[in-house]
N, C-alpha and C positions, 0 to 999 in steps of 0.2 A: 504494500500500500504506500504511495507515494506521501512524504510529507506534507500534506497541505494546509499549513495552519488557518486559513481562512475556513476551509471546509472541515475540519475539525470543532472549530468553532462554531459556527452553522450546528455541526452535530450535536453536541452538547448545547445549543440554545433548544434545540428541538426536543431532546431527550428528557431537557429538564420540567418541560411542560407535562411528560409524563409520571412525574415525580408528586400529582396535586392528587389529592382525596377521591378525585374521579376513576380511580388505577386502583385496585386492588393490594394488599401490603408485600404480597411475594412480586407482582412487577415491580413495585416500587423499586423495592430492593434491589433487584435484577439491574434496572435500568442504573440506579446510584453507582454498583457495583462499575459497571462500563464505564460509566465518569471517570470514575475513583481508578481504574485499573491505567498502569501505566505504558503497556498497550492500547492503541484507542483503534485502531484495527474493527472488534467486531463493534465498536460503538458506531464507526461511520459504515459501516456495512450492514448494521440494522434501522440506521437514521439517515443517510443519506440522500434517502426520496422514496416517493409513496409507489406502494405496489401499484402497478393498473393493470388492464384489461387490457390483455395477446389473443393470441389466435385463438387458447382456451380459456380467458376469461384471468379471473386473482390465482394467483400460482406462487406458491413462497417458501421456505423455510419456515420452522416453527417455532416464534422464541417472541419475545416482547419486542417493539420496535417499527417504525412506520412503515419500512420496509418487511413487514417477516408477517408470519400468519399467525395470530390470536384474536381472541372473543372479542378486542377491539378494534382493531382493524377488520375484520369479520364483522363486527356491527356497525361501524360508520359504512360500510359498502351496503348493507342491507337498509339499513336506515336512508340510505340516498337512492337505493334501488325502489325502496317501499314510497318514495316522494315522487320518482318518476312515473312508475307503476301508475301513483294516485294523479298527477296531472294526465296522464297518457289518455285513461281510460275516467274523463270527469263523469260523476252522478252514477257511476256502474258498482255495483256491486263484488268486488274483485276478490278472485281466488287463486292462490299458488299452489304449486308441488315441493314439496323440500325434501332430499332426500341426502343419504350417506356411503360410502361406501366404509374398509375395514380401517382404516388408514386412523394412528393416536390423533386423539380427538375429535376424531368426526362425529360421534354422538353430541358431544356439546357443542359441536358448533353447527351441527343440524337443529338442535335444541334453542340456540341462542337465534339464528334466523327464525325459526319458529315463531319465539317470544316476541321475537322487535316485528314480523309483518303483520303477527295479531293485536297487540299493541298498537298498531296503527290503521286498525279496522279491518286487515283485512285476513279473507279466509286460508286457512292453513292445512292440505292433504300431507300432513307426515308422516311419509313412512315407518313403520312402528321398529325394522331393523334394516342391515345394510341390504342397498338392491342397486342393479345395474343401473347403468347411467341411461342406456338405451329405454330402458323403463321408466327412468323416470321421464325422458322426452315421451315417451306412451302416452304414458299416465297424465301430462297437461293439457293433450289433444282431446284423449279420451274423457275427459271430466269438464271440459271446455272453461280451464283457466287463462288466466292471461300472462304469465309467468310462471316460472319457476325457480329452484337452484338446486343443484346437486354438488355437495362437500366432495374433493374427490382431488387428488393431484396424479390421474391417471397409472402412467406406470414409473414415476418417477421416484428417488432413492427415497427410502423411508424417512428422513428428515420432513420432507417436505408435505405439504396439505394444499390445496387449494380450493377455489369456489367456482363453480362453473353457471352462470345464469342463462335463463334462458328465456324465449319470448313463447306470443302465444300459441304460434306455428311448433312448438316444440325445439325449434330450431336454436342454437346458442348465438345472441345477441350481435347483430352486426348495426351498422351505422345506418340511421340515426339514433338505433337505440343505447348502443355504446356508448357513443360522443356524451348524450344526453344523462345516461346512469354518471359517469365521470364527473358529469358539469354538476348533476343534484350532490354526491358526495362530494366532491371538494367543499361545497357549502356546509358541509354536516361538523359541527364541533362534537366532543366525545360526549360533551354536556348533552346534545341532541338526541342523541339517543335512545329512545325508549324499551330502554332491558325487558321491563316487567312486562309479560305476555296475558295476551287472555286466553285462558281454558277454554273458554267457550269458544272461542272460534280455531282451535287445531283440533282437526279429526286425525284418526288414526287410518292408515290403510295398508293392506300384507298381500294378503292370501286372494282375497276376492279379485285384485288387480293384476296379480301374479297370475292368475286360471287366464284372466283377458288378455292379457298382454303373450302370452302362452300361445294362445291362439288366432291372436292376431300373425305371431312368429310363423306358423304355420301357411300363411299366403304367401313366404315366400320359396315353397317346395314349386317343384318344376313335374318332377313325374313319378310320383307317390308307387307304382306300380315298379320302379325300378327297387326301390325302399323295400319292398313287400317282398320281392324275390331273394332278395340281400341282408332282409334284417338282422341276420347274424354276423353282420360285419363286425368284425372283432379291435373294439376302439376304447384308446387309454383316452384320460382326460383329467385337466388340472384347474383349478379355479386360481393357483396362486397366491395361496392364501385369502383371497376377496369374496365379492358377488355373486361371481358363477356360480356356486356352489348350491345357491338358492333356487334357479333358473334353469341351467343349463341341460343336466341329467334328466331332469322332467321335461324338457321340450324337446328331447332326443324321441324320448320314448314316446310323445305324443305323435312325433311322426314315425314310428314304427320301429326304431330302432332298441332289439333289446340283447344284447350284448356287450354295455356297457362298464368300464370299469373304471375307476377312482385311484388316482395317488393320495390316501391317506394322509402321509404325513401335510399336505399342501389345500388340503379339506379342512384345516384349523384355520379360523380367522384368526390372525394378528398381522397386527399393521408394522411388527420390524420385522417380517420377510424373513425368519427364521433359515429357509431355505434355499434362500437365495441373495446371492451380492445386487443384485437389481430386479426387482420385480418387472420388467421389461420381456416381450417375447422378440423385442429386436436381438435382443442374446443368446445365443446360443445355450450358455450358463444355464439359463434359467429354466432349461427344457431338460438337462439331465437326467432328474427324477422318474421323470415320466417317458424319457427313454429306456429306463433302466427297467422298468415296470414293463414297457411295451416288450422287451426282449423276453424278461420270463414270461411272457402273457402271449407269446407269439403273437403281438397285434396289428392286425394293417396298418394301422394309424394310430399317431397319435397328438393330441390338440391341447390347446390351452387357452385358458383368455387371461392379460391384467386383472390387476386388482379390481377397476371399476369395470369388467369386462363389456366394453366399448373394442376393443382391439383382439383379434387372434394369432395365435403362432398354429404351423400346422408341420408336424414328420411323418415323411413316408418314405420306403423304402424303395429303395433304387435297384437296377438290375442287377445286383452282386447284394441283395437281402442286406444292406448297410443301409441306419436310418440317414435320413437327408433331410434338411429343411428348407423346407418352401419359403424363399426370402417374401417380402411384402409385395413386389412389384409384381413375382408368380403367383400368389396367389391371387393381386386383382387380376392378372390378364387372365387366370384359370376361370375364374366365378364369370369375367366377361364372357369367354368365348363358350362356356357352356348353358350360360341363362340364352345368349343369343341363337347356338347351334340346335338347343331340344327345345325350345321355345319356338323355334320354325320348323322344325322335324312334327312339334307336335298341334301343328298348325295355330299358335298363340300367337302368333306376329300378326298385326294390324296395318304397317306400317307408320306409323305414327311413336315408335316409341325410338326410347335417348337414353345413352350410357353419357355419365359425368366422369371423369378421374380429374386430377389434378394438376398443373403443369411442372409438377417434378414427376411425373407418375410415369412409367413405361411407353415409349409410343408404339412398342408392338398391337396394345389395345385398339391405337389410334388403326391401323392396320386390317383387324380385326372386325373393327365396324366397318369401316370401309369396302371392306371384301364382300361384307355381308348385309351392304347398305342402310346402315341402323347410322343415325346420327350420335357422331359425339361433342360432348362439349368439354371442354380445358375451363378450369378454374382455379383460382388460389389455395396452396395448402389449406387446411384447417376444414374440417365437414361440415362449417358453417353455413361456406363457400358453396358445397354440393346443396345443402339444404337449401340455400338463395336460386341457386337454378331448377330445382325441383318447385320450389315456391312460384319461380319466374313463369316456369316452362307449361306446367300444369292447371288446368286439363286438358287443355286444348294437346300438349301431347304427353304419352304414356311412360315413366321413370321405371325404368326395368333395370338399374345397379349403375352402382357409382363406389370408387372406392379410390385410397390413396395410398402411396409404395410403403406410409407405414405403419401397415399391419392391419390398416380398415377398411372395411367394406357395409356395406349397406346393399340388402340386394330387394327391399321392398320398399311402399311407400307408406306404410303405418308410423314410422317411424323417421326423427329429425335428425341423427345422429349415428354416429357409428354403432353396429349392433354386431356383437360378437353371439351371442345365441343363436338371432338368425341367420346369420355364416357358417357358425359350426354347421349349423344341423343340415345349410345348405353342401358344405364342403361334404360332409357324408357320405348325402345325394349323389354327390358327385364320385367319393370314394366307391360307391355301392355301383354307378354306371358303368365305372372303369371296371370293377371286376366282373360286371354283366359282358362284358368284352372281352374279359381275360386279361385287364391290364390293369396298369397299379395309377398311384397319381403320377408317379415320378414317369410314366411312359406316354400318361397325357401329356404333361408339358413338352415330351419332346417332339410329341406328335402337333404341337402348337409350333415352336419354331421351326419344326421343317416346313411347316404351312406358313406359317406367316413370319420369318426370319429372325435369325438368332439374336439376342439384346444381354449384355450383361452390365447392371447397374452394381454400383457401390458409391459408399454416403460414407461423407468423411465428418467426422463433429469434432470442431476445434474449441476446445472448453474453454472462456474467459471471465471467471469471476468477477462477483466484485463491480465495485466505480472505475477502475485504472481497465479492468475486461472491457463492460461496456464500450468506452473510449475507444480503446485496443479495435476491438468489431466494428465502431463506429469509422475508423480509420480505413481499416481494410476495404470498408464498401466504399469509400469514396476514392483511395487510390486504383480499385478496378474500374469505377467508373470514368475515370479520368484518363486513366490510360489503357484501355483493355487491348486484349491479347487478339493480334491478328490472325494465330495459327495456336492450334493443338495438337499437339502428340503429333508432328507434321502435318495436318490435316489443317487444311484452308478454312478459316470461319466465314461461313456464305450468310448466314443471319444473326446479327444481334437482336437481342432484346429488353431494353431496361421498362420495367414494372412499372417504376417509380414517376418515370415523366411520358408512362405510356406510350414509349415510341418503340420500334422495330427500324434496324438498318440493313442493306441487304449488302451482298458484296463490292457490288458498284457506288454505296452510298447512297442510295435512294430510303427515303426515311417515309415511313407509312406507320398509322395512327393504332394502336392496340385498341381491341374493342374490350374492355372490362370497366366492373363496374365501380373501380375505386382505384387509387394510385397501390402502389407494395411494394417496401425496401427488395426485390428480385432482381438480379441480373440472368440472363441465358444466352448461349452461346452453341450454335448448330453449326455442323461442322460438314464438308461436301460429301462425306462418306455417310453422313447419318449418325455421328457421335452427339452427344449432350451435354452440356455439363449449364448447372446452373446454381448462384450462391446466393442461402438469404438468410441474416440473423431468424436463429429464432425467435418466436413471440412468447413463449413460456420459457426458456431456460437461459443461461447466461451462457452461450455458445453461438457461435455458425456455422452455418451444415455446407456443405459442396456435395451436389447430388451428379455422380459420373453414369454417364450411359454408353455403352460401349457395343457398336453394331459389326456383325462379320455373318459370312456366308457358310452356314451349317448345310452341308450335300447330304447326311446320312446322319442315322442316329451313333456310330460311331463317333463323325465329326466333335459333339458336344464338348466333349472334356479339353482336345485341342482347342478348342473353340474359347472356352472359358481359360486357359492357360494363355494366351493370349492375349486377351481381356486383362487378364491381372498386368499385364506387363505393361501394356497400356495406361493402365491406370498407374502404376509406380511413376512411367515417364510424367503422366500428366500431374501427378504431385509434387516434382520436382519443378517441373515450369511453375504451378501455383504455390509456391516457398510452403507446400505443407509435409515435405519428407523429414 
């Protein structure tokens, strides 16, 4: 942490505000302590500015401090969310969803939203324990609130908690209603807020919402008859210590599947991840367990969702019986090409329907529709994103899956958010057709690239903590902008694109206008052979991601492994051009 005695000072004016009778006596102390300590390190890194709203909403550490997540920071966001709420919707009657996932604290600070939105008149569905996130986007549609929030810092290290809000579409808050929740909280002193909740307006709800939502999951099976010939597909499955655990087993089995098995030990709710170094199915790590399980279970497959299971990891075995995992990018372009391929086999195409992904997301997908004439649309990381073009696009035309390289998918429209239930059960589906055929997953995707050509992505995450990080990231985006790179990996860059001021350059310099519907810290960079590569801080974590996509011509199912060996080496040169080896 650089010396900054001005912003030191700054910190400790700000801290000491939380030193008054409005604070509880263990923050108190906490925050003094920071003062006092001759370190001030974590003093300006829990003071040095207010959490906001990223791609997924409050996302923080967990400790006292303007920056970190507690019952008060947690309540000044709620308390300005329940201001907006009430000017949004004047003279209405208004009711939210609140829900939690496993993660230390999330009952009290499901609790405390609770208290401050009934406190201020309005109605409160709290869930009575922890449930998916995707339920709780359900559950706002389904009960016709106008809000919501779901406690939840995804698959992030156990330190961390965050608050994910959402509107009445189910969907998680984009602008104006962002900008707007912001503008009410910054107004909110701690003084404002109204802790003491009313009893009478928080309902409870489990089990009844759980059977609906259950069933709802169920519109998005494709061909139930494939399910029915297979349902002894033999499948491990992890909740990750979290959500799933509540959901997921019972909406297997509601679509037909009964051969299921449990990794025990990961069937325990506890929010420090006992069994794992990151509750993330980006990790490999984290799938161990339920490898180990799928070997003595001899199982086709085996699955997992995060903590707030929004997100899945999926292993299946490869032609040498060794498990393999399905990175994020294969499993959207999988869930794409097979909603689109037995959705026309079994005559459900209309013409009328649209796959969403993301513009970091595979463009084999892009490929895919194309082939198969189904429109797709590109939009910004975060399922927000997806959920604004299904908002946009509908009804007039028909949302058949939308997913992003990680780890989400979405393959119905009951639902505003990422839904790992309805993907498992769909991925299955898909496990159960491949063996209706005699093949595995790992034979479908190859049966994918020989059809629509070979893609090997990899995501580099450059960690920058901290005020001096920020900075650090905020540097890096403006020296690529400023000077970007002509060529990749020898490879001619024929299209730029910056997000930010919405323009596209082509190789001759001719500049045309992006059609989206908001500016975004994104750069990208298309290269003549069909490479990608694209860089954008993240909006929840103190890092920047570099998403590589690397294309080559796969002749035979052979080819593959050359193909991906390749691709790595590709990717080594292109870290070296971008200073990240």
């Amino acid at each position: 942490m650089e010396n900054n005695q001005q912003l030191i000072a700054e910190c400790i004016e700000r801290a000491q505000q939380w030193l008054s009778p409005s604070f509880d006596e263990e923050t108190r102390k906490e925050v003094q302590a920071m003062i006092d300590a001759e370190d001030k390190t974590p003093l300006v890194e829990a003071f040095y500015r207010d959490l906001e709203f990223g791609t997924g909403g409050l996302r923080g550490i967990m400790g006292p401090g303007t920056n970190r997540m507690n019952k008060y920071i947690v309540g000044m966001a709620t308390q300005g969310f329940a201001n907006y709420i009430l000017k949004a919707f004047p003279g209405k009657k208004c009711s939210v969803v609140v829900g939690h996932d496993c993660r230390n604290n999330g009952r009290m600070f499901a609790e405390t939203v609770a208290n401050i939105f009934s406190a201020n008149g309005i109605k409160v569905y709290l869930f009575e324990s922890l449930r998916p996130t995707p339920e709780i986007s359900y559950a706002i549609r389904h009960l016709g609130c106008q809000a919501g929030v779901n406690v939840t810092a995804s698959h992030n290290p156990r330190e961390y908690n965050g608050y994910k809000a959402y509107w009445d579409d189910g969907a998680q808050v984009l602008t104006p209603h962002d900008v707007g929740i912001i503008a009410e909280v910054n107004k909110v002193t701690i003084d404002d807020v109204k802790f003491e909740g009313d009893k009478e307006l928080i309902i409870p709800i489990g089990g009844e919402m759980d059977w609906d939502y259950i069933q709802a999951v169920k519109e998005a099976m494709v061909d139930q008859d494939v399910i029915l010939r297979n349902k002894d597909l033999n499948i491990v499955y992890s909740p990750m210590h979290g959500t799933g655990r509540v959901i997921i087993p019972m909406a297997l089995r509601s679509w037909g599947f009964q051969n299921i098995h449990v990794v025990p030990e990961q069937m325990v709710i506890d929010g420090n991840f006992p069994t794992v170094v990151s509750p993330n199915p980006e990790n490999a790590e984290a799938m161990t367990l339920g490898m180990k399980l799928g070997t003595k279970l001899n199982a086709d497959l085996v699955i997992a969702s995060d903590p707030d299971a929004d997100r899945l990891a999926i292993v299946c075995r490869n032609d040498k019986g060794e498990w393999v995992i399905i990175n994020g990018n294969q499993t959207c372009m999988m869930f794409s090409w097979y909603i689109i391929a037995n959705k026309k086999k079994l005559g459900q195409l209309k013409g009328n329907e649209f796959l969403v992904k993301t513009i970091v997301t595979t463009e084999v997908i892009a490929e895919i529709a194309k082939k198969n004439e189904v429109e797709l649309l590109d939009c910004y990381t975060g399922f927000k994103w997806i959920a604004n073009e299904i908002r946009t696009n509908e009804p007039a035309k028909k949302y058949i899956g939308g997913g992003e390289e990680s780890f989400g998918f979405l393959p119905y429209d009951k639902v505003r958010d990422k839904d790992s239930p309805a993907s498992i059960c769909l991925i299955c589906e898909i496990a159960a057709w491949a063996k209706d055929h005699g093949k595995t997953l790992y034979d479908l995707l190859l049966d994918i690239y020989l059809e629509y050509g070979f893609s090997f992505e990899h995501t580099i995450n450059v960690v920058r903590p901290g005020k001096s990080g920020a900075d650090e990231i905020k540097q890096m985006m403006e020296d690529f902008r400023s000077n970007p790179p002509r060529e990749l990996a020898g490879q001619k860059i024929v299209l730029a694109k910056d997000f930010q001021k919405l323009e596209a350059r082509d190789a001759e310099g001719r500049v045309t206008k992006l059609d989206m519907p908001a500016q975004s810290n994104v750069l990208q960079w298309f290269c003549e052979n069909g490479n990608k590569v694209s860089v954008r801080p993240s909006g929840t974590e103190p890092k920047i991601k570099f998403y590589l996509e690397i294309k080559d011509q796969m002749k035979c199912r052979d080819c593959y492994e050359p193909c991906c060996e390749r691709a790595r080496q590709t990717i080594e040169q292109l870290k070296k051009e971008l200073g990240l080896d």
